[in-house]
TORKOL-4160 file (C-alpha; in steps of 0.2 Angstrom, whole numbers, padded with zeros to 4 digits, m for minus):
155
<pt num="1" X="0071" Y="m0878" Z="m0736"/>
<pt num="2" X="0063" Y="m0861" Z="m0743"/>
<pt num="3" X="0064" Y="m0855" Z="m0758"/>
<pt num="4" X="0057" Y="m0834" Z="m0765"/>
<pt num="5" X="0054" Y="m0836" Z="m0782"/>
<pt num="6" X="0065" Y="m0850" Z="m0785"/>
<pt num="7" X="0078" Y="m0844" Z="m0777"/>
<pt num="8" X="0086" Y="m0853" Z="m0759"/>
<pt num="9" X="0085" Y="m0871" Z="m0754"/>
<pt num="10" X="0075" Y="m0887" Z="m0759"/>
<pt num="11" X="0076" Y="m0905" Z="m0760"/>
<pt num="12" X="0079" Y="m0910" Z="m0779"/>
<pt num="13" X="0082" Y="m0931" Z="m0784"/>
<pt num="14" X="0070" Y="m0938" Z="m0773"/>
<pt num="15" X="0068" Y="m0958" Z="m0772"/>
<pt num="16" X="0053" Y="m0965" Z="m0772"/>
<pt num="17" X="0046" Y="m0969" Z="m0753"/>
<pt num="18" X="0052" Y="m0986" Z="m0746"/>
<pt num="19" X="0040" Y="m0996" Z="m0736"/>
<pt num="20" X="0043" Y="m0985" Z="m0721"/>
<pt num="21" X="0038" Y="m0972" Z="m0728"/>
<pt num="22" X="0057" Y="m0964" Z="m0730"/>
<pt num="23" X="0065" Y="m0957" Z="m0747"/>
<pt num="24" X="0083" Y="m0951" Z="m0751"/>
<pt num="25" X="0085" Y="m0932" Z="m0756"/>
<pt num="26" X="0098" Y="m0920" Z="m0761"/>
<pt num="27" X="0095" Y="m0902" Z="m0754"/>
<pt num="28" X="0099" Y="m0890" Z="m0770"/>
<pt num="29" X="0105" Y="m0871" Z="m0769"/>
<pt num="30" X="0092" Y="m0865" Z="m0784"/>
<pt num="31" X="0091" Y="m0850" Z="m0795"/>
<pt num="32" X="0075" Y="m0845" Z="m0802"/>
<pt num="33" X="0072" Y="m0867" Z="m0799"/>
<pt num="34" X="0087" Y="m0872" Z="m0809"/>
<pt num="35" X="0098" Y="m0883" Z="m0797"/>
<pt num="36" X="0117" Y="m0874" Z="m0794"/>
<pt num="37" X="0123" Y="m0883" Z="m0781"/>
<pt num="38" X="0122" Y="m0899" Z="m0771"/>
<pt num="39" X="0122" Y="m0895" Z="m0754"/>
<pt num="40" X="0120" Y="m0912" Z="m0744"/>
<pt num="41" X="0109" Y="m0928" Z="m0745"/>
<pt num="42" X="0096" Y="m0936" Z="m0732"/>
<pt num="43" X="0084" Y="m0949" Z="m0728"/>
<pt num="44" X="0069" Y="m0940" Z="m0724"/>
<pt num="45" X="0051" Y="m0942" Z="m0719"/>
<pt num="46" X="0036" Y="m0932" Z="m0725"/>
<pt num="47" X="0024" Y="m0929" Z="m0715"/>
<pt num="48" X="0007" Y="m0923" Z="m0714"/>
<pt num="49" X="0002" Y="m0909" Z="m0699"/>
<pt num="50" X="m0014" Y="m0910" Z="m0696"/>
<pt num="51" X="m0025" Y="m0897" Z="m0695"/>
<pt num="52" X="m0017" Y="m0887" Z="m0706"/>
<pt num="53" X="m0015" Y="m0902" Z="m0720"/>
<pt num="54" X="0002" Y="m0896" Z="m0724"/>
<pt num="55" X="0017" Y="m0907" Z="m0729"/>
<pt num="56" X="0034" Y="m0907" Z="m0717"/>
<pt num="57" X="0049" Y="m0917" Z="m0717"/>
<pt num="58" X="0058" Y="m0924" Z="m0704"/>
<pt num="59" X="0078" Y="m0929" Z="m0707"/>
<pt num="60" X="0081" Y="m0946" Z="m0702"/>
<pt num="61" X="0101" Y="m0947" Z="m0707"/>
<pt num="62" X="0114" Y="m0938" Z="m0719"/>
<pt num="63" X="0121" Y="m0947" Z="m0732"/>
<pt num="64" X="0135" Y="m0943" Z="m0743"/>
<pt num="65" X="0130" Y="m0935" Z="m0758"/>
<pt num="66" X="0126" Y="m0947" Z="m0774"/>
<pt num="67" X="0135" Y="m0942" Z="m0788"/>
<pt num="68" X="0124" Y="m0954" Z="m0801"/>
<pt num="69" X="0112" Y="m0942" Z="m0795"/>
<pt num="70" X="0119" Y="m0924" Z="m0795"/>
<pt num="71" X="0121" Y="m0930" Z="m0815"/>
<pt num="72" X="0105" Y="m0935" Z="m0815"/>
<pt num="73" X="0094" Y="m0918" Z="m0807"/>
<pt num="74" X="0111" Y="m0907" Z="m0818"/>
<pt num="75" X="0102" Y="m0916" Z="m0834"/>
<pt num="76" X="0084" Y="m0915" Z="m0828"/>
<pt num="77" X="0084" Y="m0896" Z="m0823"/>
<pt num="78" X="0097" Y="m0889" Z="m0836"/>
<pt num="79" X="0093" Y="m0899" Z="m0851"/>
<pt num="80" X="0075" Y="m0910" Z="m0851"/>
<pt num="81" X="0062" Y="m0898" Z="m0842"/>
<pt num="82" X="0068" Y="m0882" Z="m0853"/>
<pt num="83" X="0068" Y="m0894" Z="m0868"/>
<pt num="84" X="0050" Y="m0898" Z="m0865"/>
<pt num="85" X="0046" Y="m0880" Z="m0861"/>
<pt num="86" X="0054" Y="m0871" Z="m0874"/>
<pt num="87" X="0057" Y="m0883" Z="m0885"/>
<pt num="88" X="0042" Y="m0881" Z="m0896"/>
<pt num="89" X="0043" Y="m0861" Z="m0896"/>
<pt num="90" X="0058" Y="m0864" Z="m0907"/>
<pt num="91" X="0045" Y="m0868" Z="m0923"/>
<pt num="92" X="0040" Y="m0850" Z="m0919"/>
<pt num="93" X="0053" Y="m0843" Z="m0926"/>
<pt num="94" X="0057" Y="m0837" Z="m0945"/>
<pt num="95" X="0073" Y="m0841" Z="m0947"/>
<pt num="96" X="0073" Y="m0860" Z="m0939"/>
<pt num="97" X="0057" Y="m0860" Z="m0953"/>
<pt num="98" X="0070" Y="m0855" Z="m0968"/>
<pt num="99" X="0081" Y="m0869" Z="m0962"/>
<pt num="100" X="0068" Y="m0882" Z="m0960"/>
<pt num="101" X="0059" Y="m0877" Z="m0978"/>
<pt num="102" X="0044" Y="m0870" Z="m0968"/>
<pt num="103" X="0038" Y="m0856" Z="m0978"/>
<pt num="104" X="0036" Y="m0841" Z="m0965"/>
<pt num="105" X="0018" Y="m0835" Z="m0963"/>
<pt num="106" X="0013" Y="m0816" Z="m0972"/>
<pt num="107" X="0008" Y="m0803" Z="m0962"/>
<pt num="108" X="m0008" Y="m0801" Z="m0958"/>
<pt num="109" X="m0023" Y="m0790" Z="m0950"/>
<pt num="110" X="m0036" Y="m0801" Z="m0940"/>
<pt num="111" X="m0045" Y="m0783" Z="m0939"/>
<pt num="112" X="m0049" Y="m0783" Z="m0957"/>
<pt num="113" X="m0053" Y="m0799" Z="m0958"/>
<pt num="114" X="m0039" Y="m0810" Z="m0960"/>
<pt num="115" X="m0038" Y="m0826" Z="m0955"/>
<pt num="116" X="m0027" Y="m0836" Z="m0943"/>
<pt num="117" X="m0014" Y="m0845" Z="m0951"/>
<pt num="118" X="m0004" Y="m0859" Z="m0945"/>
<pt num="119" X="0008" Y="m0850" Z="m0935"/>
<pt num="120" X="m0004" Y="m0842" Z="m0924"/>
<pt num="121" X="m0014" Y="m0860" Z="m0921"/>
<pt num="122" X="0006" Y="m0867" Z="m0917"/>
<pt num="123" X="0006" Y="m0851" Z="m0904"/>
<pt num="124" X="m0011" Y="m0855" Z="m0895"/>
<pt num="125" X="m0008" Y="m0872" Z="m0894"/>
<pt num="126" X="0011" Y="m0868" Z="m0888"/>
<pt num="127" X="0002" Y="m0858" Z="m0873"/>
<pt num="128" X="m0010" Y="m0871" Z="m0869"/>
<pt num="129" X="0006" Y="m0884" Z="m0869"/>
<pt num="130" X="0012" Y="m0873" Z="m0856"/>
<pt num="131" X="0001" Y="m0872" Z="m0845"/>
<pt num="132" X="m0002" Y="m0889" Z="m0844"/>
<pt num="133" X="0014" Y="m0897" Z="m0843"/>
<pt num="134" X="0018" Y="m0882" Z="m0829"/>
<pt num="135" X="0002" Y="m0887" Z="m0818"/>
<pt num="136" X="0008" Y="m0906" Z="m0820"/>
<pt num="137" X="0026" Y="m0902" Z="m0817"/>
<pt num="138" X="0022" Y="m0893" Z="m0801"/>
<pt num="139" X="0008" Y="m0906" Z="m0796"/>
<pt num="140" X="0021" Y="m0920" Z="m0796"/>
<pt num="141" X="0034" Y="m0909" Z="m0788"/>
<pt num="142" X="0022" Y="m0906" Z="m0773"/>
<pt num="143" X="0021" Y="m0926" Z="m0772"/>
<pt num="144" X="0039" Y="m0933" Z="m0773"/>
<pt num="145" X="0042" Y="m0941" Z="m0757"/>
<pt num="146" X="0024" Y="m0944" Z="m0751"/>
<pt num="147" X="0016" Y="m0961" Z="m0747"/>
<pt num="148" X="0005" Y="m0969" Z="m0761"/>
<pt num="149" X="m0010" Y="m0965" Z="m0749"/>
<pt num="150" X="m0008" Y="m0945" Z="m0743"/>
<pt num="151" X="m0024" Y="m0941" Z="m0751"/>
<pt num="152" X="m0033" Y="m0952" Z="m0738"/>
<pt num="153" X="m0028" Y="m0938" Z="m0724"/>
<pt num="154" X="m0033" Y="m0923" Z="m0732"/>
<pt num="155" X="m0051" Y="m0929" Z="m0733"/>
């Protein structure tokens, strides 16, 4: 599984690690992260290598693909995360404001003097927004499939 800027191979619809440690997964074809294709599922193992404290994985069995699934990671990567992400910038724009009854801010020259309006407070806050919900997307990415305990062998 690689992946160069989002695009290649990655494991997408991982379960939640049974008590043996094993989760189900589907290995994904991706563009820029979005999943394309389903190409096969597995029971895998992650484990830790030591001394580097990286993550691997070890196949245990292919399985036939889940289509409750494909559904599911379809919804997840084309609808709900760009939903969260981009979702917000649409109250940036003027004419979603006409259609709402939002009156549109007046232009304005902050070196004059002028203060910020709402729609530059929306903006800052939009950026922060992003930020965080990309830094706890990727953090739970990097954790699916791990045991409860992983942070016990990176000490």
């Amino acid at each position: 599984m690689s992946t160069l800027d989002g695009i290649g191979t990655r494991f997408n619809g991982v379960s939640q690690p049974d008590e043996q440690g094993h989760v189900h997964a589907t290995s994904w074809f991706t563009f820029l992260y979005l999943p394309l294709v389903p190409l096969w599922r597995a029971e895998i193992k992650r484990e830790i290598t030591l001394p580097l404290k990286t993550f691997n994985y070890q196949v245990i069995q292919k399985l036939p693909l889940d289509k409750s699934e494909i559904l599911k990671t379809y919804l997840y990567g084309w609808i709900l995360i760009p939903l969260l992400l981009l979702g917000p910038a649409l109250f940036l724009i003027p004419e979603i404001h006409q259609q709402l009854g939002i009156a549109s801010p007046p232009p304005r020259n902050l070196i004059k003097g002028d203060s910020l309006n709402w729609h530059d407070w929306f903006f800052i806050a939009y950026i922060i927004y992003l930020v965080v919900l990309s830094v706890k997307l990727y953090s739970s990415d990097i954790k699916r499939g791990l045991p409860k305990d992983y942070k016990r062998f990176l000490s």
